[in-house]
N, C-alpha and C positions, 0 to 999 in steps of 0.2 A: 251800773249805768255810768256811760262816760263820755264824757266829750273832751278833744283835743285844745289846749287852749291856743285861738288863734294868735294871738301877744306872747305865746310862747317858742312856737315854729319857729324864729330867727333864731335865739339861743339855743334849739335843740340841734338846728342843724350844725350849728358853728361846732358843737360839741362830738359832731360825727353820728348824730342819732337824727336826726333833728326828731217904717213901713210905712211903709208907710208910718212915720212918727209923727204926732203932733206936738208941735214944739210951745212951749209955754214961757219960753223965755228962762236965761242960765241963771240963777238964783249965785249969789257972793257967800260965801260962808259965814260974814257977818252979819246978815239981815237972814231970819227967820222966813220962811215959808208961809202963804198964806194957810190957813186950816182949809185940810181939803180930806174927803171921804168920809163914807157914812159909818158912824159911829154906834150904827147898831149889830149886834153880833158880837160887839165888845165886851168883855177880853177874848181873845181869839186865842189857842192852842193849835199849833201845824207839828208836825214832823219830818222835816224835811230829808234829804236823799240822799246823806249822811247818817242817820238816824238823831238826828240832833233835835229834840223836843223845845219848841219856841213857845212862850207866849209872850203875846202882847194885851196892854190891857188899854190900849186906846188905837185908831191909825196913827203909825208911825209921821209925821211931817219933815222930818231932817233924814233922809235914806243914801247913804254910800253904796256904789253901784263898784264891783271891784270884780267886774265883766263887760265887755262891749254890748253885749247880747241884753245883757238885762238894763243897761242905760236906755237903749233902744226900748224893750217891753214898756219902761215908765213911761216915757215920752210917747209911746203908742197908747197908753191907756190914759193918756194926755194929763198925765203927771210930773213931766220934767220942772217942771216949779219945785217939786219935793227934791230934786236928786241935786246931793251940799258937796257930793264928793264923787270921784271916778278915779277907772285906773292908772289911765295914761291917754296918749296918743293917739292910742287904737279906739277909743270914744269920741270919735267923728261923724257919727249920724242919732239924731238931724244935727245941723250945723250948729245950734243952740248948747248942745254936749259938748263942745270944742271950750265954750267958756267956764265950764264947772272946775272947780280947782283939784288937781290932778294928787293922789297918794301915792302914788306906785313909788317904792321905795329901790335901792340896789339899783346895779346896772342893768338891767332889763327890766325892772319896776317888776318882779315875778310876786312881790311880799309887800303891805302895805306899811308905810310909814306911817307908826302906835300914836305918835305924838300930833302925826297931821289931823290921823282920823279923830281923837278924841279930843283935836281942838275947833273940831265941826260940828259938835256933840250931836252926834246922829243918833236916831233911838231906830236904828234899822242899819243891817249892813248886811247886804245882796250878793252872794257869790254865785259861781256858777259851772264849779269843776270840782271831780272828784278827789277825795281824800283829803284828810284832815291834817292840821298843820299846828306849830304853834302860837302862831301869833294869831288863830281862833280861839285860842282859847285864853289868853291874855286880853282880847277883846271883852272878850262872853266875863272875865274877872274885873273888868271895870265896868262892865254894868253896860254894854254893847251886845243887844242880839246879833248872831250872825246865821243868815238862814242858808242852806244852800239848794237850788235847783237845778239838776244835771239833764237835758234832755239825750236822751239816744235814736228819737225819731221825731217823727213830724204830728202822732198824735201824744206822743210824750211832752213835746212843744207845746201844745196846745192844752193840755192838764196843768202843766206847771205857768202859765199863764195864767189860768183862773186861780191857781194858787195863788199866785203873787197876789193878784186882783182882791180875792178874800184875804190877804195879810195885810193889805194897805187899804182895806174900808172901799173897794173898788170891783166888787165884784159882777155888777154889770157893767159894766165898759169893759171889764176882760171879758164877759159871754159875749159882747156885740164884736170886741175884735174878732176872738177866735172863730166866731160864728161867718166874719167874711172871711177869714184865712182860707175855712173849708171850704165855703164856695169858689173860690179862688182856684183852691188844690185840683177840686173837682173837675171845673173845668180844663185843665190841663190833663188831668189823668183819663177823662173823656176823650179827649181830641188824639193821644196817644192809643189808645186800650184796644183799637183796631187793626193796629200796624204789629208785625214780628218786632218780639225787644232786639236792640241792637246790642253786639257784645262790646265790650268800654274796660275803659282804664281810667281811671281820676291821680294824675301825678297832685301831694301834696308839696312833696320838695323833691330837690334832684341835688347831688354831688357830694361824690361820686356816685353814689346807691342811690336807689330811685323809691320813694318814702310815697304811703297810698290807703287807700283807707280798706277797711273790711265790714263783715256781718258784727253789727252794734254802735257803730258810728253812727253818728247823724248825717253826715251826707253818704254814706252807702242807702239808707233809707230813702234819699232824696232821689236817689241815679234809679231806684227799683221804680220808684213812680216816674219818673220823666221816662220811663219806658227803656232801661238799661237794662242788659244781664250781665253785671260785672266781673270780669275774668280772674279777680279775686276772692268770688265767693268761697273758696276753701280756706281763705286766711284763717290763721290761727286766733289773732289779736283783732283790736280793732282798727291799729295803726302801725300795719307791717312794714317790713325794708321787702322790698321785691327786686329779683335780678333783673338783666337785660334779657340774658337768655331764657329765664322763664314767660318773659313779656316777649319777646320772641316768637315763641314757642305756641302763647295763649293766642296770639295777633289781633290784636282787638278792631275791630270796625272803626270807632273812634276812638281815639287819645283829650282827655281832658284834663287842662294845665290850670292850676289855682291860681291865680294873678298874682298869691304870695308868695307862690315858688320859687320867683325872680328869672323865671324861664320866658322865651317867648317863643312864638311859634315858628319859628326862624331858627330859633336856638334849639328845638324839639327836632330837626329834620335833618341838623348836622351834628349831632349825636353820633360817636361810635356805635354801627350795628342798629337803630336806630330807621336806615334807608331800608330794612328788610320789613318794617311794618305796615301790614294793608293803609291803615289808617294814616299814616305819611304818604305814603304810595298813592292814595288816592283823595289829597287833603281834607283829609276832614281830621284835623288839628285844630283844637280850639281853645282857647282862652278865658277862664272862668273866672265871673269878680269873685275873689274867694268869699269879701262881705257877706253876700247875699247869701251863700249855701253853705257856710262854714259857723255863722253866726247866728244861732238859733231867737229869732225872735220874729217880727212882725212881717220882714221883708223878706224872708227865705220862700214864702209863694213867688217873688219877682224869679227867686234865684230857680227854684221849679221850673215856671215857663223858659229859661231862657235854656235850662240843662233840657228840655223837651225840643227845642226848636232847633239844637246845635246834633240831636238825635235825631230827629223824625222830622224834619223842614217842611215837608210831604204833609204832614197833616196841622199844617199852620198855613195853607194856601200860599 
């Protein structure tokens, strides 16, 4: 299981590879958190998706979030009052995560800075991509659990949610979130499920090679319910380089541009080779906030209906 890290895409490409939240107010790394979640169930044992065996012997109150996606989850399960620490930048929803003091270490913040996190003293520290590194395990040696949750789809999302929920004493408020997600999803997968899928293309980045998702990604999961038939279902990986010629060749109905691509839909149509595709030919080019479908957490149902509306317009009246 694996998910692409969005705070990542910039550095990869340089390199030639490339909800609804309820906000509780940005907690300062000097003032403590109020005590929040229920303390029965305690000590908890999880296994998280690394195979990294956690326990905890109380809820966590001080938790570093060292993923956009899982800042979002806390403040959806209307806990951002616990979250002491984040990654970076890319921790901009709800607005209230903009004030949590940032770790991301190096130049692209890809590693967290040892000294910032443990002068946060967080009794939780939240990841949420694959493979193990070692400044987890320098953590995990000063006495910092690090849990990791990787979602690869939208009901994989939805499990490790209640995960989190039961690791932070919170495990009804993640069944009531997750429980409207589904409603949510539903609805959308309903109002498509009548119509022929459309065949697609989801550009992640572009230059020179044009970088796109496949079968194990969380937004290839996402394009199959918004009613896609993605013309990279044979990819190999989950985040292959694709030709022009081969995108050519597959001609996709619609073309969809990740808002982090740095591409625009303007810039999508005056592309070398590019004027030969249905979906330029007959605009339906479109513009994806990559937020919403790239970031597994509360709001990737917005990011659903909007990849269903930009496919099947027709069955959104």
């Amino acid at each position: 299981m694996a998910t692409h890290p969005r705070w990542l895409l910039g550095p990869i490409l340089a390199l030639g590879l490339v909800a609804a939240g309820c906000s509780n107010g940005g907690p300062t790394s000097g003032v403590a958190p109020r005590s929040s979640g229920s303390s029965s169930g305690f000590p908890v044992t999880l296994t998280d998706d690394n195979g990294v065996k956690v326990t905890l012997a109380s809820p966590p109150q001080r938790i570093v979030t060292f993923a956009p996606s899982m800042t979002e989850i806390l403040f959806g399960l209307g806990e951002g009052n616990r979250v002491v620490g984040v990654s970076g930048s890319s921790d901009n929803y709800p607005p209230a995560a903009k004030r949590v003091e940032r770790i991301g270490a190096g130049e692209f913040g890809t590693e967290p800075n040892i000294e910032k996190v443990v002068s946060l003293h967080p009794d939780l520290f939240l990841y949420a991509f694959a493979g193990t590194a070692s400044w987890m395990s320098r953590l995990r040696s000063l006495g910092i659990p690090v849990f990791t949750a990787i979602s690869t789809s939208f009901p994989d999302l939805l499990h490790d949610i209640r995960t989190v929920g039961g690791l932070i004493g919170r495990s009804q408020a993640a069944g009531a979130l997750t429980s409207r997600m589904q409603r949510s999803a539903a609805t959308t997968e309903r109002a498509v499920a009548a119509s022929p899928a459309e065949t697609c293309f989801f550009e992640e980045g572009y230059g020179p090679a044009v970088y796109t998702v496949g079968p194990g990604s969380f937004i290839y999961d996402l394009l199959r319910r918004a009613g896609c038939d993605p013309v990279t279902s044979g990819a190999k990986t989950a985040y292959p380089q694709w030709s022009v010629e081969a995108l050519v060749k597959e001609n996709p109905d619609v073309y969809l541009v990740d808002s982090e691509s740095g591409g625009s839909i303007s810039d999508v149509r005056r592309r070398p080779g590019f004027d030969a595709l249905a979906a330029v030919k007959d605009g339906r080019v479109f513009l994806v906030n990559g937020d919403l479908v790239a970031r597994p957490g509360p709001r990737v149902v917005e990011g659903l209906a909007a990849l269903a509306k930009d496919l099947h317009p027709g069955a959104f009246g």
